[in-house]
Structures are given as structure tokens and as C-alpha cells.
One Martini backbone bead per residue (centre of mass of N, CA, C, O) as a GRO file, in nm:
protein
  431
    1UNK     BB    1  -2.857  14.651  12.008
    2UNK     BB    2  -2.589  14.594  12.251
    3UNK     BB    3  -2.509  14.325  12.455
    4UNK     BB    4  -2.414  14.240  12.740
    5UNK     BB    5  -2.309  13.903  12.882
    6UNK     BB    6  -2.219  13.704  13.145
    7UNK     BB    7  -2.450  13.523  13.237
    8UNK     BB    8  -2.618  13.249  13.111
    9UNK     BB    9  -2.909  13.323  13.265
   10UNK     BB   10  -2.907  13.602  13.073
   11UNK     BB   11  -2.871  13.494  12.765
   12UNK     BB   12  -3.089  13.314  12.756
   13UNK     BB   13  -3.327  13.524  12.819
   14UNK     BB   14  -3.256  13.687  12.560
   15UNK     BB   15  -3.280  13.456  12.337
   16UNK     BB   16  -3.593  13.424  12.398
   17UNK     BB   17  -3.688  13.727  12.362
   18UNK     BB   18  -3.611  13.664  12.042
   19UNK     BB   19  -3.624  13.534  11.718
   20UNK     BB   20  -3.395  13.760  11.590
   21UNK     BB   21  -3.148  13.674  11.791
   22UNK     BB   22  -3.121  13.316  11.788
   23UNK     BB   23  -2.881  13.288  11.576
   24UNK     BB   24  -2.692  13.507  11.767
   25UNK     BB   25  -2.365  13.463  11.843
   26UNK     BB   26  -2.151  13.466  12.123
   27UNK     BB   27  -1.856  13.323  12.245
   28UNK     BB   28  -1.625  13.359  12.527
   29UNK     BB   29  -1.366  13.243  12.649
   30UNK     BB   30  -1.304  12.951  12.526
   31UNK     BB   31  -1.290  12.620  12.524
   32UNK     BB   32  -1.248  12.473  12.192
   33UNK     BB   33  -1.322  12.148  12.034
   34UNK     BB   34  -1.348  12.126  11.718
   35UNK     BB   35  -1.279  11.834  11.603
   36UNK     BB   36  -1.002  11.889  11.408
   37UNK     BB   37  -0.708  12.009  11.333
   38UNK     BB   38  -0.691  12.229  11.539
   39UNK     BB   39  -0.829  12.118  11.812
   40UNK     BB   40  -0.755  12.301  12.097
   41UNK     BB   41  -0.871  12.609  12.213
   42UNK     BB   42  -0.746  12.887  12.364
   43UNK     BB   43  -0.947  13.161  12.444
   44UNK     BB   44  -1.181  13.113  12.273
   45UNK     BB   45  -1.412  13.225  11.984
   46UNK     BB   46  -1.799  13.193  11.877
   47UNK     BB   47  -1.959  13.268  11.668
   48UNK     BB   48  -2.268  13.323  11.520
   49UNK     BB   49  -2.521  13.286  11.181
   50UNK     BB   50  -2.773  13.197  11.109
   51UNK     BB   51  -2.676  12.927  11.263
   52UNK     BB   52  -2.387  12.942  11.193
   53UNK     BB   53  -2.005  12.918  11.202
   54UNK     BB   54  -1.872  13.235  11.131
   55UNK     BB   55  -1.639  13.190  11.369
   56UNK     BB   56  -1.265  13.159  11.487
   57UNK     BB   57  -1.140  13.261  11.782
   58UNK     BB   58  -0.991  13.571  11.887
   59UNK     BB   59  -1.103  13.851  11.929
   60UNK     BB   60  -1.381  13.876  11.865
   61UNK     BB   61  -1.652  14.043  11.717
   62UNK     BB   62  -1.955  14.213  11.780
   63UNK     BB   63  -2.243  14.256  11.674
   64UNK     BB   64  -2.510  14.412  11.651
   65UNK     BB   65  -2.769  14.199  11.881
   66UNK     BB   66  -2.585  14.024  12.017
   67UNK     BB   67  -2.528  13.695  12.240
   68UNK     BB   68  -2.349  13.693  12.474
   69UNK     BB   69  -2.117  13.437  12.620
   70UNK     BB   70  -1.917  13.372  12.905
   71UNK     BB   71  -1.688  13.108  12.959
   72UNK     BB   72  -1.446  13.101  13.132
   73UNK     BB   73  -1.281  12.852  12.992
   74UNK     BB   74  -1.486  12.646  12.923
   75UNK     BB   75  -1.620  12.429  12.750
   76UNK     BB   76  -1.675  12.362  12.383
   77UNK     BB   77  -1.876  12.190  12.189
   78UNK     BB   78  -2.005  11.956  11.968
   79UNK     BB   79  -2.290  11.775  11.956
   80UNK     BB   80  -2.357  11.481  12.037
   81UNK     BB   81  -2.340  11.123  12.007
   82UNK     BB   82  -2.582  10.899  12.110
   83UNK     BB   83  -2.569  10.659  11.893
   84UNK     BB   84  -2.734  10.376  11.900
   85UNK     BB   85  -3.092  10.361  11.886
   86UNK     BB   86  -3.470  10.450  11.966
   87UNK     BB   87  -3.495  10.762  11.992
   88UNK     BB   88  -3.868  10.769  11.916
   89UNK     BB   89  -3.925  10.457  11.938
   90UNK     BB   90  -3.900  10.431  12.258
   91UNK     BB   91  -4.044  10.451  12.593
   92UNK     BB   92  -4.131  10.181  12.689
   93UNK     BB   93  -3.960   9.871  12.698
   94UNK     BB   94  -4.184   9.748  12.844
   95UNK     BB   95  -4.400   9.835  12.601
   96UNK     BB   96  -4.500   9.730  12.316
   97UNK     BB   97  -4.695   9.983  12.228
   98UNK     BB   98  -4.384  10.200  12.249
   99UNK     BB   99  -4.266   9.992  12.051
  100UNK     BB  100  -4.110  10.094  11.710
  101UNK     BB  101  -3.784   9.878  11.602
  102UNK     BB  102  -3.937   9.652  11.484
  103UNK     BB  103  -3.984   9.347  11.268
  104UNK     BB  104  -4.279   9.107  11.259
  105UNK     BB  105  -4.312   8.753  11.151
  106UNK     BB  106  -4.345   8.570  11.363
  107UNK     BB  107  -4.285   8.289  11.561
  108UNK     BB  108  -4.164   8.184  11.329
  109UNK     BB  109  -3.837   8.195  11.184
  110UNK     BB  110  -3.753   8.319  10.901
  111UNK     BB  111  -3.563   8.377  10.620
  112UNK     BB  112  -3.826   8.505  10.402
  113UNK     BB  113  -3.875   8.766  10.613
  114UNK     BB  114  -3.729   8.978  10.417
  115UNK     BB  115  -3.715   9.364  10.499
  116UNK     BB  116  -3.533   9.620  10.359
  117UNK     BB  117  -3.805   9.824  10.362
  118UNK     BB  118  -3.763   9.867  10.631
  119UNK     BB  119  -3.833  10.199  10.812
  120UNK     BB  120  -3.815  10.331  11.103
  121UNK     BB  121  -3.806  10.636  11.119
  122UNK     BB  122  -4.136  10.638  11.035
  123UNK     BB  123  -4.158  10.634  11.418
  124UNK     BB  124  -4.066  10.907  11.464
  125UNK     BB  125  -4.065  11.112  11.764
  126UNK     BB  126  -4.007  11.436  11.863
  127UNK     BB  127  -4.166  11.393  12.180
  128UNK     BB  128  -4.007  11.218  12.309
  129UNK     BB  129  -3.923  11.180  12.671
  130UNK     BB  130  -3.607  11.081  12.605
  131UNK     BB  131  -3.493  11.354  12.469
  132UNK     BB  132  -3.447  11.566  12.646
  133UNK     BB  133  -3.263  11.396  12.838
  134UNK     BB  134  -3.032  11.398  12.623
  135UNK     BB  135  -3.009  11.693  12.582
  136UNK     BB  136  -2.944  11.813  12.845
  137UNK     BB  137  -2.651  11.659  12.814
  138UNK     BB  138  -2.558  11.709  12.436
  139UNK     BB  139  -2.720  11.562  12.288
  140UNK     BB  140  -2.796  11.593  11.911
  141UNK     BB  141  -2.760  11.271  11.813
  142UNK     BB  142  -2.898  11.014  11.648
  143UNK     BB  143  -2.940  10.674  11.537
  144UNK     BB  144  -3.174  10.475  11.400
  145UNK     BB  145  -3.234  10.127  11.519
  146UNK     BB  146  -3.289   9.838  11.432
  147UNK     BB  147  -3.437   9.560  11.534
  148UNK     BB  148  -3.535   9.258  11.628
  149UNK     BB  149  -3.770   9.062  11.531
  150UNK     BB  150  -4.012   8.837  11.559
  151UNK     BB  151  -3.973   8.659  11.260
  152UNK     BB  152  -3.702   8.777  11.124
  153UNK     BB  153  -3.421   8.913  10.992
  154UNK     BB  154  -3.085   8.968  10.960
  155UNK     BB  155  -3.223   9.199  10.777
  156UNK     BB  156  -3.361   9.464  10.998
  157UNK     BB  157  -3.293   9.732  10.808
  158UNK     BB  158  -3.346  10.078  10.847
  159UNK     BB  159  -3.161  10.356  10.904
  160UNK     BB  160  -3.141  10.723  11.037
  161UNK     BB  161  -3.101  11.023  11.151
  162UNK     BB  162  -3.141  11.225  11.422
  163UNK     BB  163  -3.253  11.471  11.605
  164UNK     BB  164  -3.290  11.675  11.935
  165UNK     BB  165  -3.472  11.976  11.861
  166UNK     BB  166  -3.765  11.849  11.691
  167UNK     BB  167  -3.688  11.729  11.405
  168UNK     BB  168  -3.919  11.509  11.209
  169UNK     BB  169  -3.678  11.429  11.052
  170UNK     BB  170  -3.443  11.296  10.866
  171UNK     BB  171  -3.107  11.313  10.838
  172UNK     BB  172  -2.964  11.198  10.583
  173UNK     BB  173  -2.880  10.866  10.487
  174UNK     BB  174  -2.975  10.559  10.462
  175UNK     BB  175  -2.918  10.277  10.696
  176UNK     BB  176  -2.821   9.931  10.655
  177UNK     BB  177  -2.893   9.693  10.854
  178UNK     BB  178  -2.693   9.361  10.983
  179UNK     BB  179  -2.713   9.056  11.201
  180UNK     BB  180  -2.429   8.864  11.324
  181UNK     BB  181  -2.405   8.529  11.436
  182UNK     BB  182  -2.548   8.433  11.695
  183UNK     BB  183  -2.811   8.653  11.728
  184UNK     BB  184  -2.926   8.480  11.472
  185UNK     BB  185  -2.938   8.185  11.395
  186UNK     BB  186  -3.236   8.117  11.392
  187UNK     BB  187  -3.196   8.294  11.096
  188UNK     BB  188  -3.025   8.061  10.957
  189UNK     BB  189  -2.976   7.765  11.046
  190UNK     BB  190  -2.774   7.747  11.301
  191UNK     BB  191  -2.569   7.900  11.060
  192UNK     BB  192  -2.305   8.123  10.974
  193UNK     BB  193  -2.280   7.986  10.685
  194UNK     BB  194  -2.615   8.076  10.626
  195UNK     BB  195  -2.561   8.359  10.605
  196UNK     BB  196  -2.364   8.396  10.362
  197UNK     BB  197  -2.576   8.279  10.177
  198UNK     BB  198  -2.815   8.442  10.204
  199UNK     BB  199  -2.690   8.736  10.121
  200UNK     BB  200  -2.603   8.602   9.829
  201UNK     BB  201  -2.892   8.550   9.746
  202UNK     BB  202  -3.035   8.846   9.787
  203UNK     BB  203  -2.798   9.008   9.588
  204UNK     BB  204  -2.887   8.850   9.327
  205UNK     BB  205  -3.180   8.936   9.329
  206UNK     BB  206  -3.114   9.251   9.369
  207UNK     BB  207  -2.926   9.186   9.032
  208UNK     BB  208  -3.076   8.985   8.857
  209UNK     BB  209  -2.988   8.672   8.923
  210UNK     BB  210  -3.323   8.650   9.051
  211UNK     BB  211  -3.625   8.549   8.961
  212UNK     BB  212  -3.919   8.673   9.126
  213UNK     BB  213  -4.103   8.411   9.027
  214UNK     BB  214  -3.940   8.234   9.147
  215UNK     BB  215  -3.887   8.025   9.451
  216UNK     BB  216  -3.604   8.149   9.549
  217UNK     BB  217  -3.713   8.403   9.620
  218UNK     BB  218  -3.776   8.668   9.875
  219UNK     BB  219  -3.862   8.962   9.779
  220UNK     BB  220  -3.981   9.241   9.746
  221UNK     BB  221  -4.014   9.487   9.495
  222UNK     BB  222  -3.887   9.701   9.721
  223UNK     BB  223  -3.665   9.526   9.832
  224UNK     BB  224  -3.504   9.505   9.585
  225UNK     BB  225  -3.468   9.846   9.579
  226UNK     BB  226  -3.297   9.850   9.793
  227UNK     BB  227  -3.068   9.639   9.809
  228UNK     BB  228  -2.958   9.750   9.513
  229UNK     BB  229  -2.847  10.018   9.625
  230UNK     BB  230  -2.650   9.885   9.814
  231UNK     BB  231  -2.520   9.693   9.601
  232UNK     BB  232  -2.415   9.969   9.443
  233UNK     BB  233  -2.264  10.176   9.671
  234UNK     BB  234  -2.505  10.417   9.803
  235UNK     BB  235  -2.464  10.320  10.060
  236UNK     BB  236  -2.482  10.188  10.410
  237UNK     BB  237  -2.341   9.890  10.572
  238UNK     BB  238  -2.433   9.782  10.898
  239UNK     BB  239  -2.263   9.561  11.116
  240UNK     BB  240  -2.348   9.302  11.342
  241UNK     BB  241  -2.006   9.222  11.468
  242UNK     BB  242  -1.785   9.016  11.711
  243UNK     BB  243  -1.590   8.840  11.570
  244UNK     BB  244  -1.301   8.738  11.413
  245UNK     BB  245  -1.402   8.542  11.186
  246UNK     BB  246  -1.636   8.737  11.094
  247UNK     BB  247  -1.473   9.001  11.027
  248UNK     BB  248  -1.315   8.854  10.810
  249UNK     BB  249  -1.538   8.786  10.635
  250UNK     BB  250  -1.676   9.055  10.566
  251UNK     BB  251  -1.429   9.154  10.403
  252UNK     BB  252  -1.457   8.955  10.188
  253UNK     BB  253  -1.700   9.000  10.114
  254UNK     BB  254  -1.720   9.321  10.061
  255UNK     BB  255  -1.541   9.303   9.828
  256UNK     BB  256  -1.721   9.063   9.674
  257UNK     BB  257  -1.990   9.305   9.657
  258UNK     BB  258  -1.921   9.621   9.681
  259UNK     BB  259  -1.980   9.703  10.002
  260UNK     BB  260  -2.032   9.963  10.180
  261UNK     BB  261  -1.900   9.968  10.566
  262UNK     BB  262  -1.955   9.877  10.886
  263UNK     BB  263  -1.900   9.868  11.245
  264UNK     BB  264  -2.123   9.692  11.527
  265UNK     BB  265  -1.904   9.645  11.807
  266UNK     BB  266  -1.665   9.425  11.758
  267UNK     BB  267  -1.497   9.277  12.047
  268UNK     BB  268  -1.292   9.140  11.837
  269UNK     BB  269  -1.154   9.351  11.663
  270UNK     BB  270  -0.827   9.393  11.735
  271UNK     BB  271  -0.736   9.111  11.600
  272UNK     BB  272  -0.827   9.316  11.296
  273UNK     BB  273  -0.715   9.569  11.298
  274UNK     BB  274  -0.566   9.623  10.992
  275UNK     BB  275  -0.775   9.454  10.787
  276UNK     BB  276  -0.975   9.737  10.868
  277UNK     BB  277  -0.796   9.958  10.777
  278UNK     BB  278  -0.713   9.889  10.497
  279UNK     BB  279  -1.067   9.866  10.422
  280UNK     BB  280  -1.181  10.124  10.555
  281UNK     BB  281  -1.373  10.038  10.853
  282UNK     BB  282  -1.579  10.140  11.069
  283UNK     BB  283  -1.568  10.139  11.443
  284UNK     BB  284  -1.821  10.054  11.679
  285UNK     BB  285  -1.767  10.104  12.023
  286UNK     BB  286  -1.795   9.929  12.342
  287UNK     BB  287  -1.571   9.993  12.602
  288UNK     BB  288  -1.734   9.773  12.801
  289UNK     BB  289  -1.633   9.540  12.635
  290UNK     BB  290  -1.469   9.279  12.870
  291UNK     BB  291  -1.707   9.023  12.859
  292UNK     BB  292  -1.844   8.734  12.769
  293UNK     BB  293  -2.172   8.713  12.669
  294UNK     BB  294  -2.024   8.552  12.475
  295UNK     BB  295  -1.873   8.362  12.197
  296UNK     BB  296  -1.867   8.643  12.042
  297UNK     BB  297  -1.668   8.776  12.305
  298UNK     BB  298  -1.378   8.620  12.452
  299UNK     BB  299  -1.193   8.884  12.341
  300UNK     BB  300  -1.237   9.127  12.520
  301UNK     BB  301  -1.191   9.474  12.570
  302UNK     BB  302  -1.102   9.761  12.693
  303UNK     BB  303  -0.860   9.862  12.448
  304UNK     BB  304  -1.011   9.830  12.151
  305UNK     BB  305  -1.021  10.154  12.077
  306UNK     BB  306  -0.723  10.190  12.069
  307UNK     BB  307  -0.605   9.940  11.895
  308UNK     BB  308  -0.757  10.038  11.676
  309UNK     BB  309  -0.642  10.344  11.626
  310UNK     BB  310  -0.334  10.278  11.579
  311UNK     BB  311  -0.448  10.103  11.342
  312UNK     BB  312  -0.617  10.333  11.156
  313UNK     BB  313  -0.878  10.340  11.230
  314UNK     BB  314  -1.219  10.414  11.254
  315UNK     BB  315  -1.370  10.543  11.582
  316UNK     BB  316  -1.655  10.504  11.744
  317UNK     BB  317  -1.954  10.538  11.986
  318UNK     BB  318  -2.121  10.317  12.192
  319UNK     BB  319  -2.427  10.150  12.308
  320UNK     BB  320  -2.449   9.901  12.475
  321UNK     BB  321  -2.676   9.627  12.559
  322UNK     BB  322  -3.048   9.684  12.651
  323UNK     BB  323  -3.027  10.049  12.686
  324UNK     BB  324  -2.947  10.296  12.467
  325UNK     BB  325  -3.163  10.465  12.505
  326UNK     BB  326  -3.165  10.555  12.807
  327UNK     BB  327  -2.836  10.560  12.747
  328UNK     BB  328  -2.716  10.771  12.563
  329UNK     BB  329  -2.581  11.003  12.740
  330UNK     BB  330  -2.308  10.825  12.791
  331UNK     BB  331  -2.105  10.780  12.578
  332UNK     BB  332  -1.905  11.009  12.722
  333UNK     BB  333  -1.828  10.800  12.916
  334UNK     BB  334  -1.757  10.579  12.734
  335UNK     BB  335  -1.510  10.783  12.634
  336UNK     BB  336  -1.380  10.794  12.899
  337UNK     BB  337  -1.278  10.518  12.905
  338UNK     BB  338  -1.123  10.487  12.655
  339UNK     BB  339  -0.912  10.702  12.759
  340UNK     BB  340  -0.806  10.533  13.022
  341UNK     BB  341  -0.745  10.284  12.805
  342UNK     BB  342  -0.551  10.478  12.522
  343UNK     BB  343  -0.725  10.696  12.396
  344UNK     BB  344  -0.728  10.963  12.285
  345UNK     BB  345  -0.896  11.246  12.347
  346UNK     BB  346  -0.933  11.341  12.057
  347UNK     BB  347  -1.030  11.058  11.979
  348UNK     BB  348  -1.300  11.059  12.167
  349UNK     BB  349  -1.410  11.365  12.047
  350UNK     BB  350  -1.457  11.226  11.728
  351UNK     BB  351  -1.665  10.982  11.831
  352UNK     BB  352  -1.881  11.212  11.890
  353UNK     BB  353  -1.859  11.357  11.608
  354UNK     BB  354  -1.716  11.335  11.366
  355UNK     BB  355  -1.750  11.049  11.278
  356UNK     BB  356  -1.975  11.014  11.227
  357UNK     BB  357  -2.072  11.253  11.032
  358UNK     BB  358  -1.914  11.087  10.807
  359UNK     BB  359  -2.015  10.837  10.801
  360UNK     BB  360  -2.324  10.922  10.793
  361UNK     BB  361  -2.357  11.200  10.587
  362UNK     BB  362  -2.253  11.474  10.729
  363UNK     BB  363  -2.163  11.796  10.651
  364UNK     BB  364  -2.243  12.034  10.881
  365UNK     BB  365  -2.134  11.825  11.159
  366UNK     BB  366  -1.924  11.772  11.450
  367UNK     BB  367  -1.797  12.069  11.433
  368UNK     BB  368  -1.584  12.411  11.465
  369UNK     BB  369  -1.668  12.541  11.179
  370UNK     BB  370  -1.702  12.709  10.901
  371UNK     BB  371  -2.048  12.648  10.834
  372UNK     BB  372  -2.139  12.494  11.043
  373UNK     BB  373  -2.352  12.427  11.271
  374UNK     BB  374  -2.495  12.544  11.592
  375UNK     BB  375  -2.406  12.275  11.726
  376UNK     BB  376  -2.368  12.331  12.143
  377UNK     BB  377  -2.166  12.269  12.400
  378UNK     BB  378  -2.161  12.396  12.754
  379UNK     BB  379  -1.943  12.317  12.995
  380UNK     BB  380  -1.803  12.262  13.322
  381UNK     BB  381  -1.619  12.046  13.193
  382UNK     BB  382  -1.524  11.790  13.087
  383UNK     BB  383  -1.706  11.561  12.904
  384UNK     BB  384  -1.530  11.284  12.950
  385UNK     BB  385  -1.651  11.353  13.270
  386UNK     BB  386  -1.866  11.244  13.513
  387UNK     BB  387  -1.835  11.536  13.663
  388UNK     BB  388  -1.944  11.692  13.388
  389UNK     BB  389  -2.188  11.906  13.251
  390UNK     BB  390  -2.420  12.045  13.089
  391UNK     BB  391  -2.514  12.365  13.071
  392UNK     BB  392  -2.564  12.436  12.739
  393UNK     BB  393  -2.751  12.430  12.467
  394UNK     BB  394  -2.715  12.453  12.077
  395UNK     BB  395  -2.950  12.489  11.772
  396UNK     BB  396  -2.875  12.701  11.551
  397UNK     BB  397  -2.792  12.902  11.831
  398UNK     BB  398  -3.020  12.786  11.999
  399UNK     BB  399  -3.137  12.806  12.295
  400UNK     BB  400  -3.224  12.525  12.532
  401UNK     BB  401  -3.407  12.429  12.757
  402UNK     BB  402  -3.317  12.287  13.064
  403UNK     BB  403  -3.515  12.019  13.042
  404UNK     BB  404  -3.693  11.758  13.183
  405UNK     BB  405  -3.843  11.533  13.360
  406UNK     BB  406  -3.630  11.498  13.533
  407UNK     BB  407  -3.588  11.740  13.652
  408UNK     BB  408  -3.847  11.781  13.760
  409UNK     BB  409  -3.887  11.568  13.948
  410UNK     BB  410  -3.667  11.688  14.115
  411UNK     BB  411  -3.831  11.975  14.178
  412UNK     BB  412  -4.050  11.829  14.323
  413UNK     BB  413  -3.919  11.626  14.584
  414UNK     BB  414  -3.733  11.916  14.622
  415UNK     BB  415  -3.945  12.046  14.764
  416UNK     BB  416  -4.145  12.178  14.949
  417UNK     BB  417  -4.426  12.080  15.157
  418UNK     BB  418  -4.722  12.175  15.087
  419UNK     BB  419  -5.066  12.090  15.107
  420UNK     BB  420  -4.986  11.895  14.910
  421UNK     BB  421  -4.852  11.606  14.784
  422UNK     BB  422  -4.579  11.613  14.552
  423UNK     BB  423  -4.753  11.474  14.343
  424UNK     BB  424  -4.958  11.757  14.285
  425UNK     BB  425  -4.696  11.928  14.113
  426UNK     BB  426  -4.638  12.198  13.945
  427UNK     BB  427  -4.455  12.281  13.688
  428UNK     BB  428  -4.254  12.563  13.640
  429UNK     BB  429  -4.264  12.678  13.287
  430UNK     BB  430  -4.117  12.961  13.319
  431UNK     BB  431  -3.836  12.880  13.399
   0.00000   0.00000   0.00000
């Protein structure tokens, strides 16, 4: 049976009452930012079949069954990234006992405490409550990177992309996180020329040029096998690194070790950004990075993500601070700052899609075209201007709920007054 729905929260209700038409969609008359060569559609319609996005274009065809969508004009984009964050492994940030993002190697850092197969990953959560918060907002996934633990080393672990659907395992393959530069320096003897001895001892002993059982060695068995995999150029090697004499170095390791890199953070990348383009390596950068917060940041800017564009960069957009997990749902902000600085509109909603998608090995999501997964957001307005929110979220063309404990909270102590105090009402889980 054919139905036609006008309104959201119409479409909304008929998607959830069966689950056999949950992965059916039309949406109609939508601005359409496919994140492609494409570029932005206007008046077009976005079919949806078995979750997949079986067509774009104007005057598509519904099957019977499907449940329609009028979009009125608004936009609609692929579900945003999150950025590199915690989300899953870390519930309340002052509470040690919910945060699951280091590895803790005792209270004197040492440099022989490196543990390259720690991986994050493996404490993921996907009932924590603050992935709902940031899917209400459009974001549809984010990297879970791990963090410096009291007594960890420069190499971090890994880390690797998680949805924000409820799908409790990481999609795409393992990404292995080093951070150079001040913030490791405890790490490596005080000297950044010490993190590049430690790193170049490290892939020597993961490629066998030294003896496991020598003084020398560092790495455990398992440890030896992860670190030997991305020594192949097998995986992905993020670096934290913000100085350009630093971004430097590490174009001429990464080159003279053959190792697949990205750069995260990055605010004096502008200063080497064509060395960065030649070298073909993606910049992850938080636009709000305009003051020194450190010596390795003197040179900070916030048109610099413009700049790396510019240069044939490819840039990514992260949440920079010290909390980028419960400020996910933000990139887009950030991106819309980056925008306001100089950066192309269709490259600011590119770093937070099609970018990551491709950087991290994702095939199937980032843009709307057709054969990718039907995770998408319908907008009110501009997605990354801070006046206009998510209406509707869709994971493989299922709408979500939106909902969040903080909508609750909104809910509950904007209600009247009843004979009990707010504080004792029960959200009504059925609207």
C-alpha cells in the first residue's frame, strides 16, 4: 500500500510502525549536498531500498510501500563526523572509573612502556549516554582515539571508527594513534629529538633488525605484530603534531620508514603546506586553533584550514580542547567557522563526510550517491551555521528517535508543575 506523508512527524511514525518498510525511503524536494562531484542538488529527491541509496536526482518514483518525505526546500547532507573523540569509552570525564581511553603505565613515565597493541576500541560502549546526544545533532560516527595514560609512551595505541546507530562493534580498519612535540616530552627524555631515536628503535625492532631477547628491546610479542603491520604500510599512522619544524621531521620519517600518515592538530601546518600536499597527507584541524596555547602552536591561525585547502591539502575537521567527547556534536560548528575564515562551503561539509570516509577506509559512507548506506540528516537550515539544527536523523534509512537525556532534561523542567517536584518526573518514553 502506497502512502504519501507530508510531514516529519508523520513519516517518523509510519517508519517506526513496521520494520519491514523501516529501510524504505523517499525524500522529496530536498536541497541535497551530496558531498560528490555532484555537488549540491537543487529540488532533488533521495530514494532509499534495503538501506542503500538506490537513486538521486528530481521526480523519482515511489514503490508502493515506501514512506515519502516532503522536504520542503531544506537541506539534506550525509551524517556528519564527529571528529577524534572518546565517545563510548568515556561517560563522565572527571570520574576515572568511566573513562576507558589511556593505558596507565605507572606514575614514572618511561619510554619502554610502549604498548602499540592497546586498543580502545575493545572499551567501547554503545549504550553510553552521550553518543545520543551528539546523534541528535546529524553526527553518525566519530574515530575513538586513544589518550596519553600516566605513564604511557609517545605511541598512544589504536583506534577506529565507531557508528552512533548502536552498532557495538568498530567499522573500517584499526588506525594507530603517536603523539609528538611538548605534550609527550615527559615521554621521551625531554627531548623531541628523543620521540624520533625512540620511534626509529621501535620499527627497527618490529622489523626484525632487533633481537626480542636483547636489553635493547622494548615492544611485547603482540606488540611487535601490530607495530610490524603498520611498519608495512598496512594501516594508518594518525600523528599529534602541531610545530612546523615537527611537521617537518615527520614528512621525512614518514617517507624514509614508508609509512601511511595523517596529521592531527596540526596549527602551523599552513607554514608547510605545500611539503604537506607534494607528500600527499591529510590534515585533521580544529579551526578555533588561533592562540598559542603552547610553544608548539606560536604560529596558530584560524584561517588555517583555508590555507591547507588552498595548497591542495586534503582537511579534515576535529574538536580540538580538552573535550572533544562531549563536544562532538560541535564540528560543524567548526566547520562553519573554518568556512567564515576562508575555506570553500562545499570543502567545510566535505571534512566532516566524504573526507574522514576515505581517510579512515570507509567505502560505503561520507557522500549520497548511490550504493552508499543511507545515513543522513535532514537540516533546518544550513548544517553548519549554528542557528539550524538536525529535524531527522536516518541509519541505513531507519529514522532515529530524537531523543537524548538532554532533550529529556529540557522536557522534564520545562513541563508544568505537577504535584511532585521536576525533579521526580518520568520522561514519556512513548512520544
Amino acid at each position: 500500500m502506497s502512502r504519501r506523508v507530508t510531514s516529519l512527524a508523520g513519516a517518523l511514525l509510519l517508519a517506526l510502525a513496521g520494520s519491514a518498510s523501516a529501510q524504505e525511503l523517499l525524500i522529496r524536494n530536498a536541497t541535497v549536498h551530496t558531498a560528490t562531484s555532484r555537488g549540491t542538488l537543487q529540488n532533488a529527491d533521495v530514494l532509499v531500498h534495503g538501506g542503500r541509496i538506490a537513486a538521486v536526482g528530481s521526480h523519482l518514483s515511489a514503490p508502493a510501500g515506501v514512506t515519502m518525505v516532503d522536504a520542503n526546500g531544506a537541506p539534506v547532507t550525509p551524517a556528519l563526523f564527529g571528529g577524534l573523540t572518546h565517545l563510548g569509552v568515556e561517560e563522565v570525564s572527571g570520574e576515572d572509573s568511566t573513562v576507558d581511553a589511556s593505558l596507565g603505565m605507572g606514575e614514572n613515565g618511561r619510554a619502554i612502556n610502549v604498548r602499540p597493541e592497546f586498543d580502545v576500541t575493545l572499551a567501547f560502549n554503545p549504550d553510553a549516554t552521550a553518543i545520543p546526544v551528539s546523534r541528535v545533532e546529524g553526527i553518525g560516527e566519530s574515530i575513538l582515539m586513544p589518550s596519553l595514560g600516566e605513564g604511557g609512551s609517545i605511541i598512544l595505541g589504536q583506534g577506529g571508527m565507531v557508528r552512533m546507530d548502536g552498532t557495538p562493534d568498530p567499522v573500517g580498519p584499526r588506525v594507530l594513534f603517536i603523539a609528538l612535540g611538548d605534550q609527550v616530552e615527559d615521554q621521551s627524555g625531554h627531548s623531541r629529538a628523543g620521540q624520533w631515536m625512540l620511534l626509529e628503535q621501535w620499527l627497527d625492532e618490529a622489523r626484525g633488525r632487533i633481537a626480542p631477547t636483547t636489553n635493547a628491546a622494548s615492544l611485547t610479542p603482540a606488540g611487535r605484530a601490530v607495530l610490524a603491520k603498520f611498519a608495512r604500510g598496512e594501516g594508518l599512522v594518525m600523528f599529534q603534531v602541531d610545530r612546523a619544524a615537527d611537521i617537518r621531521q615527520l614528512l621525512k620519517f614518514a617517507q624514509r620508514q614508508h609509512l601511511r600518515i595523517g596529521i592531527v592538530g596540526g596549527s602551523e601546518a599552513w607554514r608547510v603546506a605545500r611539503e604537506i600536499a607534494a607528500a600527499k597527507v591529510p590534515v585533521f584541524v580544529d579551526p578555533l586553533a588561533n592562540l598559542p596555547a603552547n610553544f608548539d602552536e606560536i604560529g596558530a591561525r584560524m584561517d588555517n584550514a583555508a590555507i591547507l585547502r588552498q595548497s591542495g591539502v586534503t582537511v579534515g575537521i576535529v574538536q580540538g580542547g580538552e573535550n572533544p567527547t562531549h563536544n562532538a556534536r560541535n564540528t560543524r560548528q567548526l566547520a562553519g567557522n573554518a568556512v567564515a575564515n576562508g575555506l570553500p562551503w562545499e570543502d567545510g561539509l566535505a571534512a566532516l563526510t566524504r573526507v574522514p570516509a576515505e581517510v579512515f577506509g570507509l567505502r560505503d559512507t561520507g557522500t549520497i550517491a548511490v550504493g552508499q548506506r543511507a545515513d543522513l540528516v535532514l537540516w533546518t537550515g544550513d548544517p553548519l551555521d549554528v542557528a539550524n539544527v538536525a529535524k531527522q536523523v536516518w541509519f541505513d534509512g531507519r529514522p532515529i528517535v530524537m531523543r537524548s537525556r538532554q532533550t529529556d532534561l529540557r522536557d522534564r523542567y520545562l513541563a508544568p508543575q505537577g504535584p511532585l517536584p521536576r525533579a521526580y518526573a518520568v520522561p514519556d518514553r512513548a512520544r
